[in-house]
N, C-alpha and C positions, 0 to 999 in steps of 0.2 A: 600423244602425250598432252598430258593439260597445262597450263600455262597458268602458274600461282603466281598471285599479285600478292608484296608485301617485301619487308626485306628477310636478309637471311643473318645466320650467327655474326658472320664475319664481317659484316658493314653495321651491324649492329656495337661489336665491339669495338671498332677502327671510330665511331662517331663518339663515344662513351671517351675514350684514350684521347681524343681532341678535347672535348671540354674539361676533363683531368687535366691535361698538361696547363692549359688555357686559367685554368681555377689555380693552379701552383704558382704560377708567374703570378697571378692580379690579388688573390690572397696577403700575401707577404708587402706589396707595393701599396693596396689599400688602407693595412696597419700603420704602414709608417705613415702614412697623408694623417691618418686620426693621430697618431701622436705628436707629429708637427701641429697639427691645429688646435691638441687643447696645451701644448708648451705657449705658442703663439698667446693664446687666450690667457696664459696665466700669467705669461711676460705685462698682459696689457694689464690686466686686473693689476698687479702691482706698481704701472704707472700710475694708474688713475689713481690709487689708495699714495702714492707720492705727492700726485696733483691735488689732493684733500689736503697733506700736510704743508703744503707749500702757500696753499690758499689762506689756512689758517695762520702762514709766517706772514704773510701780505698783511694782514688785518690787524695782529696783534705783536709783532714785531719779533715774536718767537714762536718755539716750534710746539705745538702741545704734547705734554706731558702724559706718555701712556706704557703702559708695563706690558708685558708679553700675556695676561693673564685678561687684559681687557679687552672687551667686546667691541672690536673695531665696526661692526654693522651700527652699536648705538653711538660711538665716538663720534664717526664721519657716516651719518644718516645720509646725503649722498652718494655713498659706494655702497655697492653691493657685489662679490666676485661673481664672476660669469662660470668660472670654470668649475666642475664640479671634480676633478681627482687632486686640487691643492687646498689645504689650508692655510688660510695665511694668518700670521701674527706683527707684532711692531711692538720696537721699544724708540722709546720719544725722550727726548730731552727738550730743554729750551734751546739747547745752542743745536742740535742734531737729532736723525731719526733712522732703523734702518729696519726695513722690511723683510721679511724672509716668507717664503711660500714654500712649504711641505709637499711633496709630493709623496699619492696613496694610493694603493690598488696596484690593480696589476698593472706592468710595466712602470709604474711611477713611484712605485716606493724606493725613498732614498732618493730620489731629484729633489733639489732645492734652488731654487731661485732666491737671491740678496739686493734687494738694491738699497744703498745708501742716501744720505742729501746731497752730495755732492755727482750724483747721476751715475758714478760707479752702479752697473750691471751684470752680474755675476751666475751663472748658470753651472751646477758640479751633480755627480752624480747619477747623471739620466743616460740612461743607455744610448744615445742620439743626441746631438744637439747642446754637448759644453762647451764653456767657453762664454763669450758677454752675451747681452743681451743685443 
């Protein structure tokens, strides 16, 4: 008899059916790390764009005046969002201001993040992760 070097069906299949099971578990657990990380990122993005309006309450004694329709990139030329599945907007008063970031795409449509002046952080609608900031 000759003696074939090589494997055969059945340790071919049993090796297949390990990295299938092994991709099922880490598939499903690697999504959620990306979803927590760009929620994270968009939390932060909306402090910093906070930390614009509070800079500008330090300097001029009130909060600037900005509509939901203005381009907060040319308002506060210091912020720029990091995260690329939220949009965000702000309406500004002189006495108050309150941020909100849009969640888009997939798994993020319909997340919305609020934060207020008064540091109220508000998280609704994300399949993962509601509740404050």
């Amino acid at each position: 008899m000759k003696n074939f070097k090589g494997f055969t069906l059945i340790e071919l299949l049993v090796g297949i059916s390990i990295v299938g099971i092994l991709a099922a578990i880490a598939v499903p657990s690697y999504s959620g790390f990306v979803f927590s990380g760009e929620l994270k990122t968009a939390q932060s993005d909306a402090k910093a764009l906070a930390l614009q309006f509070e800079n500008r309450y330090q300097r001029a004694l009130s909060y600037p005046t900005v509509t939901a329709a203005t381009v907060l990139t040319t308002t506060f030329s210091g912020w720029a969002p990091a995260s690329k599945k939220f949009t965000f907007s702000a309406v500004g008063t002189s006495t108050g201001y309150t941020i909100t970031g849009a969640g888009s795409g997939s798994g993020y449509s319909g997340c919305k993040i609020v934060l207020k002046e008064d540091g109220i952080c508000t998280i609704s609608g994300c399949s993962k992760g509601n509740g404050s900031c």
